[in-house]
mmJSON file of the N, C-alpha and C atoms, coordinates in Angstrom:
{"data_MODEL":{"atom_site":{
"group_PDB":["ATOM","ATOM","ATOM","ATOM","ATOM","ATOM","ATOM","ATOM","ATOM","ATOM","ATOM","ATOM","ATOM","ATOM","ATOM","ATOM","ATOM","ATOM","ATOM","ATOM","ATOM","ATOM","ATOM","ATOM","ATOM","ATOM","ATOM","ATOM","ATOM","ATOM","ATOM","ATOM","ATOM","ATOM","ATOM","ATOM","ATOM","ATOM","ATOM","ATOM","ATOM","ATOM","ATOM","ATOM","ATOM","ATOM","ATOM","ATOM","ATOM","ATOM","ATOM","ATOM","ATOM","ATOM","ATOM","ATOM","ATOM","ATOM","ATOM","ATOM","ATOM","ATOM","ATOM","ATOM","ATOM","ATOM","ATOM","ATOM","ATOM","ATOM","ATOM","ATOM","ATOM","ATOM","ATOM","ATOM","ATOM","ATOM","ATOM","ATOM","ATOM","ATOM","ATOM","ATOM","ATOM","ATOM","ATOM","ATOM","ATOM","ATOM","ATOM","ATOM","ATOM","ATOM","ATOM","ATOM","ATOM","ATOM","ATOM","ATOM","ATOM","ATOM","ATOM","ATOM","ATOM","ATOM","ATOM","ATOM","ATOM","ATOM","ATOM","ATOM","ATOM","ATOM","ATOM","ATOM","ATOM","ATOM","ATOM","ATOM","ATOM","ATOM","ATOM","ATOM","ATOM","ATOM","ATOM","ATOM","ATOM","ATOM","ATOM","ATOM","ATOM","ATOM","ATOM","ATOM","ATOM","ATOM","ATOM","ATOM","ATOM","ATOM","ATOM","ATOM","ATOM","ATOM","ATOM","ATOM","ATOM","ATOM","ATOM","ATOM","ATOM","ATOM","ATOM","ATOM","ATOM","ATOM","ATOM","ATOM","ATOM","ATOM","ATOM","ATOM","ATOM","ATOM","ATOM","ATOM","ATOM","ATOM","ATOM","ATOM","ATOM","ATOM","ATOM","ATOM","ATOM","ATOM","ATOM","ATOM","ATOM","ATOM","ATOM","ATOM","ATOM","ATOM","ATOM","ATOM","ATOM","ATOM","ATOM","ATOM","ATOM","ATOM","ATOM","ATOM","ATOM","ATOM","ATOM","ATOM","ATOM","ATOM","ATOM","ATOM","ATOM","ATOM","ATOM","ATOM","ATOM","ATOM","ATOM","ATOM","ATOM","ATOM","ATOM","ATOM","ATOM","ATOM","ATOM","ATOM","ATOM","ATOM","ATOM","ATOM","ATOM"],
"id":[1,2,3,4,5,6,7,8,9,10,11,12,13,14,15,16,17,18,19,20,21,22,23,24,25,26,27,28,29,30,31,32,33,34,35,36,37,38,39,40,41,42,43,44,45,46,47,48,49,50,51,52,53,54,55,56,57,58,59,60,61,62,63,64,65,66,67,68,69,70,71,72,73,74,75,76,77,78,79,80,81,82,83,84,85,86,87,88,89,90,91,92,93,94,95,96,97,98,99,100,101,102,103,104,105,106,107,108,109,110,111,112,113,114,115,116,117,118,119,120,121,122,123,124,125,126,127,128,129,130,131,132,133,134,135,136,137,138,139,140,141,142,143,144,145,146,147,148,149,150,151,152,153,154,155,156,157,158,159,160,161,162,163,164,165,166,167,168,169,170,171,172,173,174,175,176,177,178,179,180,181,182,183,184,185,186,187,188,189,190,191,192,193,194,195,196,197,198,199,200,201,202,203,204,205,206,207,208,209,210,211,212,213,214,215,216,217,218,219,220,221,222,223,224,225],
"type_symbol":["N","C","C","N","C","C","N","C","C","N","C","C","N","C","C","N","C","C","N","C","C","N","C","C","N","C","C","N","C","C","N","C","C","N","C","C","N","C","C","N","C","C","N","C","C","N","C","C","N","C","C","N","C","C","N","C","C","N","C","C","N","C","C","N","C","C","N","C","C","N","C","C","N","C","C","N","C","C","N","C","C","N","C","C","N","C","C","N","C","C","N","C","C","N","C","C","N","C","C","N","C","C","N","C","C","N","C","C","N","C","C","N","C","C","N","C","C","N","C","C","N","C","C","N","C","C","N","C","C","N","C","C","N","C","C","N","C","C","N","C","C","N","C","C","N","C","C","N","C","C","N","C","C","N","C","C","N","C","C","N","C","C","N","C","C","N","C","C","N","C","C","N","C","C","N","C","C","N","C","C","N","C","C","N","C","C","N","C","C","N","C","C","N","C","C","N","C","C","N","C","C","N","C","C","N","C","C","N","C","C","N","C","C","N","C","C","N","C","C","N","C","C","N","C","C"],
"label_atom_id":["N","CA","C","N","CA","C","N","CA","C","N","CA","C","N","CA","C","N","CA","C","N","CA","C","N","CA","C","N","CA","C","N","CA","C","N","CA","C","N","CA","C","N","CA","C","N","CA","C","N","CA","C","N","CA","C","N","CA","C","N","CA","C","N","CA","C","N","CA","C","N","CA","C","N","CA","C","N","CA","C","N","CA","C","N","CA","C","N","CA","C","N","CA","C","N","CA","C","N","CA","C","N","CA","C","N","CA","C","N","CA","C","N","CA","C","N","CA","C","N","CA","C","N","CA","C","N","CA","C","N","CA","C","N","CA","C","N","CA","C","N","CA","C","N","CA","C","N","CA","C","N","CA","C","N","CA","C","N","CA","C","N","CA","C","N","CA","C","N","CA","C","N","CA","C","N","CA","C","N","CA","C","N","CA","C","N","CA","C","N","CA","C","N","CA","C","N","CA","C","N","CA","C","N","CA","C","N","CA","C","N","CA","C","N","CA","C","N","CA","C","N","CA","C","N","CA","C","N","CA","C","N","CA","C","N","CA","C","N","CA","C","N","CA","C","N","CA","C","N","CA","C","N","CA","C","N","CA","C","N","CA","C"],
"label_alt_id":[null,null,null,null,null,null,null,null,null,null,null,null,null,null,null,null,null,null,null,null,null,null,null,null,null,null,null,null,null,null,null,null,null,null,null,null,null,null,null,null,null,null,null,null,null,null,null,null,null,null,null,null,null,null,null,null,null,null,null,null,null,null,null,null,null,null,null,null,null,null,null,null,null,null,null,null,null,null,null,null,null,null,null,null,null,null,null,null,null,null,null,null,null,null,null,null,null,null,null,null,null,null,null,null,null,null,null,null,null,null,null,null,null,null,null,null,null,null,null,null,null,null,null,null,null,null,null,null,null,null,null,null,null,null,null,null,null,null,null,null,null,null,null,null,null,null,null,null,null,null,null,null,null,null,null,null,null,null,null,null,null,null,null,null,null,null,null,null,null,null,null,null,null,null,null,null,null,null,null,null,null,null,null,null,null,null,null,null,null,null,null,null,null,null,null,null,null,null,null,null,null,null,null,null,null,null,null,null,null,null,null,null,null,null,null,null,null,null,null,null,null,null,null,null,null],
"label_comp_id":["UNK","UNK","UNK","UNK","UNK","UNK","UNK","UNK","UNK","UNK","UNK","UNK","UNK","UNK","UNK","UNK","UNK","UNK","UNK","UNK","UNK","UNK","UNK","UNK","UNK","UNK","UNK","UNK","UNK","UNK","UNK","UNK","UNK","UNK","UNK","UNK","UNK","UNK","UNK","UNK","UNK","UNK","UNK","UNK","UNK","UNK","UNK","UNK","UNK","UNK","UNK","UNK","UNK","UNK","UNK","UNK","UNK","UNK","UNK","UNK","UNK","UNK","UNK","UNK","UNK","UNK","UNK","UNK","UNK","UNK","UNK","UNK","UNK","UNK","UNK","UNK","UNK","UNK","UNK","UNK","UNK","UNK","UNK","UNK","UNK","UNK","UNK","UNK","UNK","UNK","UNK","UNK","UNK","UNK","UNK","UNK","UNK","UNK","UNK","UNK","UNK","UNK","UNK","UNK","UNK","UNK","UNK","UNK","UNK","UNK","UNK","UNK","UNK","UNK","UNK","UNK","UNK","UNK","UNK","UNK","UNK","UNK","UNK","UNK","UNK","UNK","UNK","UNK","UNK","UNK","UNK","UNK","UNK","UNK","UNK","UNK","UNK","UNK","UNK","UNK","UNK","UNK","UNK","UNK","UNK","UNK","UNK","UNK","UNK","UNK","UNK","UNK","UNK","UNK","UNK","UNK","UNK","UNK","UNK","UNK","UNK","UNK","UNK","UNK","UNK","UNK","UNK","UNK","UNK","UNK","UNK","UNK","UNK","UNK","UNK","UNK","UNK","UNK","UNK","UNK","UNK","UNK","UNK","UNK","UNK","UNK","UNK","UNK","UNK","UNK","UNK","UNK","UNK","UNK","UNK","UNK","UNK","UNK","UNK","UNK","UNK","UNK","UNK","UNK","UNK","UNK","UNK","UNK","UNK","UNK","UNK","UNK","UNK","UNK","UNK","UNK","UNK","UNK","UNK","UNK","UNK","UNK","UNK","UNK","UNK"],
"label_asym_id":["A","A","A","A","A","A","A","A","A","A","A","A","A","A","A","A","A","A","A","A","A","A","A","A","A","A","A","A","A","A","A","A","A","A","A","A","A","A","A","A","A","A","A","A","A","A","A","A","A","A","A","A","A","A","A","A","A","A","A","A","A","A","A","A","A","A","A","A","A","A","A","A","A","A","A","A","A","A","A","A","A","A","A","A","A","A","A","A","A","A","A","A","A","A","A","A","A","A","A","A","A","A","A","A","A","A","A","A","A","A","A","A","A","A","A","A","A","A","A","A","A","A","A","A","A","A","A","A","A","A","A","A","A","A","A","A","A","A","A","A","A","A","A","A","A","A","A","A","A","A","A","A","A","A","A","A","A","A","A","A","A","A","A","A","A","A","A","A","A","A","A","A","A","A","A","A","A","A","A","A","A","A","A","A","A","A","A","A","A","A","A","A","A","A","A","A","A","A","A","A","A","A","A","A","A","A","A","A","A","A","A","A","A","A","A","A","A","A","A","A","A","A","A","A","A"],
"label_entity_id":["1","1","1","1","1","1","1","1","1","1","1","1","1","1","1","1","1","1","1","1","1","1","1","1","1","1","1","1","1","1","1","1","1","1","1","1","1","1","1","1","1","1","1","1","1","1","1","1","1","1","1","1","1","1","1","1","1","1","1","1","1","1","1","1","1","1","1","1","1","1","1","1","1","1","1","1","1","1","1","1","1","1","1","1","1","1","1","1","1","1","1","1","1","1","1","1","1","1","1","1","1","1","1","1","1","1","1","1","1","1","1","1","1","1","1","1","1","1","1","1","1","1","1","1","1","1","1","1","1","1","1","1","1","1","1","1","1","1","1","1","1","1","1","1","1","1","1","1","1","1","1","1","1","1","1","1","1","1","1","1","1","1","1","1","1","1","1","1","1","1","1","1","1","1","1","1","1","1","1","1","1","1","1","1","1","1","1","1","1","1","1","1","1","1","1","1","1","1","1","1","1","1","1","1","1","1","1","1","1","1","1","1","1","1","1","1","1","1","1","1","1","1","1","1","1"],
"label_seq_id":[1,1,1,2,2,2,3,3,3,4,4,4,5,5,5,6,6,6,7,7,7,8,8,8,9,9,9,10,10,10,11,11,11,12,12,12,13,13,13,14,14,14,15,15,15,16,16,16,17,17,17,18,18,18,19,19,19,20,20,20,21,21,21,22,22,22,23,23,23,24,24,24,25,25,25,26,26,26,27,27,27,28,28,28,29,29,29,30,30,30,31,31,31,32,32,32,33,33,33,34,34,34,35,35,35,36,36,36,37,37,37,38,38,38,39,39,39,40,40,40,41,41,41,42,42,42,43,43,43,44,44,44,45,45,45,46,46,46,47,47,47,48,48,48,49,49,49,50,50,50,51,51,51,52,52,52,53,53,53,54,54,54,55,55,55,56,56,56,57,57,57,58,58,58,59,59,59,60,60,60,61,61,61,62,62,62,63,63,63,64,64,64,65,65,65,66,66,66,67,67,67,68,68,68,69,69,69,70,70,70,71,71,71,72,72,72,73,73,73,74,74,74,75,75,75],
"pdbx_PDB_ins_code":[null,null,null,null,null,null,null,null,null,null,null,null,null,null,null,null,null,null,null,null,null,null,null,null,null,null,null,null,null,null,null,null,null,null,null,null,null,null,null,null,null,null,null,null,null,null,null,null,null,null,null,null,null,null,null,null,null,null,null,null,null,null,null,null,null,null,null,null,null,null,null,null,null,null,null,null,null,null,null,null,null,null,null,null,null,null,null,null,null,null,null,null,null,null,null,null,null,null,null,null,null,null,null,null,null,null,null,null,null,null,null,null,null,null,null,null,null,null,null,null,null,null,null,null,null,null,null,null,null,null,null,null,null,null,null,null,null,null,null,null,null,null,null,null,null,null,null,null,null,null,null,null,null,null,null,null,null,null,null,null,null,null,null,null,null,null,null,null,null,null,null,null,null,null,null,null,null,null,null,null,null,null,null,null,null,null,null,null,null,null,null,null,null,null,null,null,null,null,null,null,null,null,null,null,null,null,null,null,null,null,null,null,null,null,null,null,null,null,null,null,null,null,null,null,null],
"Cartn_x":[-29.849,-30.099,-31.43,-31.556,-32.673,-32.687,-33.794,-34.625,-35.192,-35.033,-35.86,-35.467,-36.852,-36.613,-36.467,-35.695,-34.866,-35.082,-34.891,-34.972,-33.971,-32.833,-31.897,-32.131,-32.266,-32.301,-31.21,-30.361,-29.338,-27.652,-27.093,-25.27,-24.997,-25.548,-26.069,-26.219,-27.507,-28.316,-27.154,-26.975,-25.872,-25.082,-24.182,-23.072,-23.366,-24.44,-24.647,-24.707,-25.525,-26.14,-24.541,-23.539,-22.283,-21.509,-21.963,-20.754,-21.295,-22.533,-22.941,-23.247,-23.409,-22.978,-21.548,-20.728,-19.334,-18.535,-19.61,-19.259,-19.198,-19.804,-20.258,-19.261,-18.624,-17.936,-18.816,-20.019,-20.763,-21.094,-21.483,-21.629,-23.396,-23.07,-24.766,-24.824,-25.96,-26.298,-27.064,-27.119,-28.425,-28.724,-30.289,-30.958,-31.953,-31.529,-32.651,-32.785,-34.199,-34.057,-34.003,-33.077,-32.098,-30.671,-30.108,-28.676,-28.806,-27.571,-27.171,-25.639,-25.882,-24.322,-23.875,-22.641,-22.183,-22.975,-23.385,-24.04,-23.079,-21.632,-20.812,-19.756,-20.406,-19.827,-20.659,-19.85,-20.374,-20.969,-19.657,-20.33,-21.387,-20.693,-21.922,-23.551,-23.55,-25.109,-25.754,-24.508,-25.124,-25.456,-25.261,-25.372,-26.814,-27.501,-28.943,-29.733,-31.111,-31.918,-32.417,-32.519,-32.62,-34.411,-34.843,-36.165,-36.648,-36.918,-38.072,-36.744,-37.554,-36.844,-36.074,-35.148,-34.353,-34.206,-34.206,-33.906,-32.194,-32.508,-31.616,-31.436,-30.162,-30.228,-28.802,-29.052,-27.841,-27.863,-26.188,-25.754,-24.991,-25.967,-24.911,-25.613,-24.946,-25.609,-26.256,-25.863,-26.791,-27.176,-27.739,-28.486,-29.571,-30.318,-31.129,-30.309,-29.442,-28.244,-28.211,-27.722,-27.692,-28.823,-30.211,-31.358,-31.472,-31.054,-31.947,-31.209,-29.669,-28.751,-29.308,-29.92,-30.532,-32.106,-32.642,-33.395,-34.497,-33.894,-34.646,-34.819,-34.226,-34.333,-34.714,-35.633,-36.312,-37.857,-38.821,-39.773,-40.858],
"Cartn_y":[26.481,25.111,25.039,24.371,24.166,22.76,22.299,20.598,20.914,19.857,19.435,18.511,17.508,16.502,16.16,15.373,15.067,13.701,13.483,12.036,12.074,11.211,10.614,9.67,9.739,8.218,7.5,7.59,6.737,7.74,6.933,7.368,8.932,9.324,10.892,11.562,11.309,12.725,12.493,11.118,11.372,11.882,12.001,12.577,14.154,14.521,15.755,16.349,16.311,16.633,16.53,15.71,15.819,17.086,17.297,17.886,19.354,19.57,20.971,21.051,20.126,19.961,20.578,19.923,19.71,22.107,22.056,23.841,24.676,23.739,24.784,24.316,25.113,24.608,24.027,24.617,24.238,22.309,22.319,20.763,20.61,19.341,18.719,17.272,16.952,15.519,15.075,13.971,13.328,12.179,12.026,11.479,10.221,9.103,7.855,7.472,6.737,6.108,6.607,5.795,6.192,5.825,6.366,6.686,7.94,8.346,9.923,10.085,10.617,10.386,11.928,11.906,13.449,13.474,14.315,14.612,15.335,15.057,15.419,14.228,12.835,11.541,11.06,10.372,9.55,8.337,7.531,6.252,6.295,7.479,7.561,7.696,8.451,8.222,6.564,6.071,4.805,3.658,4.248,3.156,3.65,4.669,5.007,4.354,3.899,3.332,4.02,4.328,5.514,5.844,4.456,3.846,5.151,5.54,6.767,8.132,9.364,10.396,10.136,11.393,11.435,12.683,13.217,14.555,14.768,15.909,17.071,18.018,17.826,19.292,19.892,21.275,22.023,23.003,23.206,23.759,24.702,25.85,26.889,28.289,29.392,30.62,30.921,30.164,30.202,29.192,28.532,27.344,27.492,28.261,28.683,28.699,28.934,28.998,27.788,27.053,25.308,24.695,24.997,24.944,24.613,25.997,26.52,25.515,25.416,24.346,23.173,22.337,20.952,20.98,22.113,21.85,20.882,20.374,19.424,17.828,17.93,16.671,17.004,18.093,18.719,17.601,16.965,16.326,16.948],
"Cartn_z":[-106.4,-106.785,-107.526,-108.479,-109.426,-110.1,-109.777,-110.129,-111.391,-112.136,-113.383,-113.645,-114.38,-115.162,-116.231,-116.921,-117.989,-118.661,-119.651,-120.072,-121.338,-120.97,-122.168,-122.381,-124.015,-124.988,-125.382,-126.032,-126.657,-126.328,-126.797,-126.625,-127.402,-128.159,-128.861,-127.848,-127.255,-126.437,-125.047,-124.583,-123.665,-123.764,-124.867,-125.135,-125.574,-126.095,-126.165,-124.724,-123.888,-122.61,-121.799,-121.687,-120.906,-121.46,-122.894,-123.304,-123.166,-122.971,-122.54,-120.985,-120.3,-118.783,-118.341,-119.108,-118.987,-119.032,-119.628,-120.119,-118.766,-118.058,-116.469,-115.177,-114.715,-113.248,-112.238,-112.32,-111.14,-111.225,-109.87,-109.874,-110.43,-111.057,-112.127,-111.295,-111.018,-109.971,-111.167,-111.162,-112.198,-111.036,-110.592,-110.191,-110.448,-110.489,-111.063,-109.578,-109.317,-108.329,-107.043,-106.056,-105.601,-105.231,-106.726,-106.996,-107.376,-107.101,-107.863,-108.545,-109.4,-110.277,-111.278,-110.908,-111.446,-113.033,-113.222,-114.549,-115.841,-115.402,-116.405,-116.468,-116.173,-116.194,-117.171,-118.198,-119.308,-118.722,-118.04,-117.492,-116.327,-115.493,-114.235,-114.718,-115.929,-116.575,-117.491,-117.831,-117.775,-117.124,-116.056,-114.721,-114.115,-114.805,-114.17,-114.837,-115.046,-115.738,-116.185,-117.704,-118.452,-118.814,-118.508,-119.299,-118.607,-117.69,-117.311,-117.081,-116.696,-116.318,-115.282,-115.409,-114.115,-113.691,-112.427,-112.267,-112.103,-112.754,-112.585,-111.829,-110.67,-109.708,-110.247,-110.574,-110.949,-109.135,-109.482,-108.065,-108.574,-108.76,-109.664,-109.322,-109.718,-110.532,-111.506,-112.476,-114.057,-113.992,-113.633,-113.868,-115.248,-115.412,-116.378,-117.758,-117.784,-118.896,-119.358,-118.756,-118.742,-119.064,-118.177,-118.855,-120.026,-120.637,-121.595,-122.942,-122.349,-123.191,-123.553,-122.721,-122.703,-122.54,-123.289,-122.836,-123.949,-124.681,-125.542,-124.912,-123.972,-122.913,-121.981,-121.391,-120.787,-121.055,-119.268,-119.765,-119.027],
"occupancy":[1.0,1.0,1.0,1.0,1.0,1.0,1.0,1.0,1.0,1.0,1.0,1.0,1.0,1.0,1.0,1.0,1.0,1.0,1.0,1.0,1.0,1.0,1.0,1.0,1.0,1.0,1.0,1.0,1.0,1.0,1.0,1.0,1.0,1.0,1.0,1.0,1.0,1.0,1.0,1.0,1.0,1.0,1.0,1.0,1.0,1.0,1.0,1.0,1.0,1.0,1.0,1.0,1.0,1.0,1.0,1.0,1.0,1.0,1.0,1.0,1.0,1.0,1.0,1.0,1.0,1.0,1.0,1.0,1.0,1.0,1.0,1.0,1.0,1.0,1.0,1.0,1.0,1.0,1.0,1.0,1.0,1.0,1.0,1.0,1.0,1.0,1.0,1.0,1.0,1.0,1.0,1.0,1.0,1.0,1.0,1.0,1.0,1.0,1.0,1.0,1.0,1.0,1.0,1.0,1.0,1.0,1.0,1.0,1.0,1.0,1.0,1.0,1.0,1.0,1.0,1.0,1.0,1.0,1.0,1.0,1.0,1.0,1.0,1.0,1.0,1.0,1.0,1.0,1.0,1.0,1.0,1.0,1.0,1.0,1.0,1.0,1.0,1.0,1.0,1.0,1.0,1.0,1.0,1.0,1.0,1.0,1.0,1.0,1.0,1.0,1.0,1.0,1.0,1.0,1.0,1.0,1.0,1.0,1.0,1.0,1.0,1.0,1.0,1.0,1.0,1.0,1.0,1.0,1.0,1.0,1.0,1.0,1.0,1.0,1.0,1.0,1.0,1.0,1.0,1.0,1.0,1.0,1.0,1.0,1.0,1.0,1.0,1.0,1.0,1.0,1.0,1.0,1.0,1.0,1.0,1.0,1.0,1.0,1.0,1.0,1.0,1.0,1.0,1.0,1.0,1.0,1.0,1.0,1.0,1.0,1.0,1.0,1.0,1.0,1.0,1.0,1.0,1.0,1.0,1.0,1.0,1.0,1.0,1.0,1.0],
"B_iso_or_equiv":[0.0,0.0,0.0,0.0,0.0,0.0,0.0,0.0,0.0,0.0,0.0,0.0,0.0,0.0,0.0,0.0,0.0,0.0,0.0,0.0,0.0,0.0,0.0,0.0,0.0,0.0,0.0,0.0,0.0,0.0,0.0,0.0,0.0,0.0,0.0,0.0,0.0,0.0,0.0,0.0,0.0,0.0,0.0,0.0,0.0,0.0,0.0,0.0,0.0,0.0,0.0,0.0,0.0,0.0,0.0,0.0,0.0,0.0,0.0,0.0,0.0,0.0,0.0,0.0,0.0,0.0,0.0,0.0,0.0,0.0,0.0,0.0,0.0,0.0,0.0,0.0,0.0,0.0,0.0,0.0,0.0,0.0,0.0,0.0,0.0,0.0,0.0,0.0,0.0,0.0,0.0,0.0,0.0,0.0,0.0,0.0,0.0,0.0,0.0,0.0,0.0,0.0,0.0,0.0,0.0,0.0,0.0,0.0,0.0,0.0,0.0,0.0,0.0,0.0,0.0,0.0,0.0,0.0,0.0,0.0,0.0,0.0,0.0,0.0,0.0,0.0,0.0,0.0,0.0,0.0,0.0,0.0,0.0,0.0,0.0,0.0,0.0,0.0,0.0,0.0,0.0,0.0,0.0,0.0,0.0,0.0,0.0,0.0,0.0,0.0,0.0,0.0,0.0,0.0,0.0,0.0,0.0,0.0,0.0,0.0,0.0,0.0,0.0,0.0,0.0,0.0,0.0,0.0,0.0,0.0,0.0,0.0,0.0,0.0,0.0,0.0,0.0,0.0,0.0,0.0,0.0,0.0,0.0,0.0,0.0,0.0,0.0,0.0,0.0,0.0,0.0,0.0,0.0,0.0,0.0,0.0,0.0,0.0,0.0,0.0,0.0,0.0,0.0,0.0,0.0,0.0,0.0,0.0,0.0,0.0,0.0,0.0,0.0,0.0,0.0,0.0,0.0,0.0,0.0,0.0,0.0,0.0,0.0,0.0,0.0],
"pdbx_formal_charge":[null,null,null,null,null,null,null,null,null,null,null,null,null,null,null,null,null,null,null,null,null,null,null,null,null,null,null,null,null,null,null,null,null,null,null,null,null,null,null,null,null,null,null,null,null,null,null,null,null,null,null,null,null,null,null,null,null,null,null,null,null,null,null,null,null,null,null,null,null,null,null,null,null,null,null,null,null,null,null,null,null,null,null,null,null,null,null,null,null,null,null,null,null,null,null,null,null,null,null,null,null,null,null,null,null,null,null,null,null,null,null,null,null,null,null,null,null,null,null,null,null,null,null,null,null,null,null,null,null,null,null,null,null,null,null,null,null,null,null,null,null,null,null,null,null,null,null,null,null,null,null,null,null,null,null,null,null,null,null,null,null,null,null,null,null,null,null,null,null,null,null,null,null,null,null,null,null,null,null,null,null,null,null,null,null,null,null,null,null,null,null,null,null,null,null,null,null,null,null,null,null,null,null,null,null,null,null,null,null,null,null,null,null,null,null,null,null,null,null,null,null,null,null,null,null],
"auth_seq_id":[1,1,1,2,2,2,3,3,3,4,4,4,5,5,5,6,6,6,7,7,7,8,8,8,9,9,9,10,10,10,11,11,11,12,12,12,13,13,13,14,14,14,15,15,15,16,16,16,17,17,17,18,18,18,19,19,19,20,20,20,21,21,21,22,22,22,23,23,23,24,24,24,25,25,25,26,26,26,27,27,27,28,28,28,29,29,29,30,30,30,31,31,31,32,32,32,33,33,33,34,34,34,35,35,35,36,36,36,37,37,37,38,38,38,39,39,39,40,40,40,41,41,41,42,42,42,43,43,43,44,44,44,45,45,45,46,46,46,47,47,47,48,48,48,49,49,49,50,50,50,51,51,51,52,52,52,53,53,53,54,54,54,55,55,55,56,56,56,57,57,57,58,58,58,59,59,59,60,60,60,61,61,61,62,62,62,63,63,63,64,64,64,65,65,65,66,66,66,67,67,67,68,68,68,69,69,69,70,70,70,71,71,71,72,72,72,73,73,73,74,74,74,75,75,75],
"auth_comp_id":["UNK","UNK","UNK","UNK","UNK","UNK","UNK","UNK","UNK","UNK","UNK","UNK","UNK","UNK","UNK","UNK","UNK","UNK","UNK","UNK","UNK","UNK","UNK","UNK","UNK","UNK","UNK","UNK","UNK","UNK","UNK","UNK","UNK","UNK","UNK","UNK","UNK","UNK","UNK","UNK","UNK","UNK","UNK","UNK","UNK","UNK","UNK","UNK","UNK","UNK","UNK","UNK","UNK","UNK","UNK","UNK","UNK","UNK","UNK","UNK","UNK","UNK","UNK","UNK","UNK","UNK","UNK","UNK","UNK","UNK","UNK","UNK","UNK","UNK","UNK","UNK","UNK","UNK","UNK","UNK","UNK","UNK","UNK","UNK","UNK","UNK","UNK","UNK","UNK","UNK","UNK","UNK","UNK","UNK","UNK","UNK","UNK","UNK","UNK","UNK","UNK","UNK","UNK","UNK","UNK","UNK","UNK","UNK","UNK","UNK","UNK","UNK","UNK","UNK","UNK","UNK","UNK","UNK","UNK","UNK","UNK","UNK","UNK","UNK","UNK","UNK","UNK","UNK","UNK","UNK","UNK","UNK","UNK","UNK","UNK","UNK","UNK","UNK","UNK","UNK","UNK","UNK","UNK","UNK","UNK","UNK","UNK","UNK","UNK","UNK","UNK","UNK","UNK","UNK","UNK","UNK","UNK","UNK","UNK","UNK","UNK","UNK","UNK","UNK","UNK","UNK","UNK","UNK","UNK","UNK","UNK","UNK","UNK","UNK","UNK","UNK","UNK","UNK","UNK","UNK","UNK","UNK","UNK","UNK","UNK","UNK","UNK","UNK","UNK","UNK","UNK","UNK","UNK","UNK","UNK","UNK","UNK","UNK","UNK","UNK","UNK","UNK","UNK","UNK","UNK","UNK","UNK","UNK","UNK","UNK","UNK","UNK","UNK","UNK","UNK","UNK","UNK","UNK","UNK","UNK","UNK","UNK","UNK","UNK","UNK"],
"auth_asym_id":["A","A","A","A","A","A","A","A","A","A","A","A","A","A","A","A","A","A","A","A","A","A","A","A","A","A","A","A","A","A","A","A","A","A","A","A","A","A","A","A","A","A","A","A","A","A","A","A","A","A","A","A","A","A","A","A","A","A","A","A","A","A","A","A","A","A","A","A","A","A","A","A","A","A","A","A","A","A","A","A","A","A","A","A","A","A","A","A","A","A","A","A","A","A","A","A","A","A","A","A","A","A","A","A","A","A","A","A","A","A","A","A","A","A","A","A","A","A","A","A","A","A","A","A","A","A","A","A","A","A","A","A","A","A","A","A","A","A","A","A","A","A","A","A","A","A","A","A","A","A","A","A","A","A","A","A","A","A","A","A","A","A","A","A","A","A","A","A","A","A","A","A","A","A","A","A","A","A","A","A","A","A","A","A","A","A","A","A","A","A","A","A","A","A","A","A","A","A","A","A","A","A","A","A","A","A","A","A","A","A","A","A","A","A","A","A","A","A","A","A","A","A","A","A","A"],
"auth_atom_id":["N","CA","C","N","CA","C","N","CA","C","N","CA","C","N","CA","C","N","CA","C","N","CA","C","N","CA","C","N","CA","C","N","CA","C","N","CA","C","N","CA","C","N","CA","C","N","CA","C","N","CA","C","N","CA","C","N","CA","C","N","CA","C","N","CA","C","N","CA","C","N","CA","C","N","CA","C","N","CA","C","N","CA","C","N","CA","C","N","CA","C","N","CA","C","N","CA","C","N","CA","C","N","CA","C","N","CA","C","N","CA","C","N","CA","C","N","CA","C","N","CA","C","N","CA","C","N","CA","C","N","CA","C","N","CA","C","N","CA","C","N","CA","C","N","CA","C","N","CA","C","N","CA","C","N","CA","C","N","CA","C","N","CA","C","N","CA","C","N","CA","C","N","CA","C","N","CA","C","N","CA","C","N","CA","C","N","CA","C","N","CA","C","N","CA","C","N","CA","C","N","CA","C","N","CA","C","N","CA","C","N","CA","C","N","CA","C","N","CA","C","N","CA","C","N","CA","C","N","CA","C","N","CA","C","N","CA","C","N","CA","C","N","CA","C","N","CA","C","N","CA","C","N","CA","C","N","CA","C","N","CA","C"],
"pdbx_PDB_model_num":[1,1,1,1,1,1,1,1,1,1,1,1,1,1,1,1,1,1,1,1,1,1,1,1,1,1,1,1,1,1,1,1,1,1,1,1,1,1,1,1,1,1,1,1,1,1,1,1,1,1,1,1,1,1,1,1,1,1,1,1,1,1,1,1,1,1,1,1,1,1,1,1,1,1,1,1,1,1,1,1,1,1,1,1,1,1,1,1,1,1,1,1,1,1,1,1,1,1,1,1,1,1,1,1,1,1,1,1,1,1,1,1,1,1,1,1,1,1,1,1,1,1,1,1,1,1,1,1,1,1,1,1,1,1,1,1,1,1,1,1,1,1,1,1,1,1,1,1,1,1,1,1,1,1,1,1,1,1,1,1,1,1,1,1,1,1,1,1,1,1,1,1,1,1,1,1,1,1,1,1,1,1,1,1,1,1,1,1,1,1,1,1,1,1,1,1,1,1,1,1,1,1,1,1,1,1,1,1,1,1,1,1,1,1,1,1,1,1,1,1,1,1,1,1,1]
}}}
């Protein structure tokens, strides 16, 4: 398991960030608050309040892989 924080801006970087989420079996949490919502859900990420970061817990083996995928929304 591996934490980092993230920050998505507009319907783009969301849709980018699901669709390289989406590449991995393992389960992705996205964290605002406290809610938590699958991180390979379109709508479940717009129901977080985007205005500040959110963490990211990947539940995987390669997590670093995935990383390294997003990592321009890396904060």
């Amino acid at each position: 398991m591996k934490t980092v924080k993230i920050r998505l801006g507009g319907v783009d970087e969301i849709r980018a960030f699901v669709n390289a989420a989406s590449m991995y079996e393992y389960d992705i949490d996205l964290r605002g608050g406290r809610y938590v919502v699958d991180g390979k859900s379109i709508m479940g990420i717009f129901s977080l309040d985007l205005s500040a970061p959110i963490e990211m817990v990947v539940y995987g083996d390669k997590e670093d892989e995935l990383i390294a995928k997003v990592e321009k929304f890396l904060v």
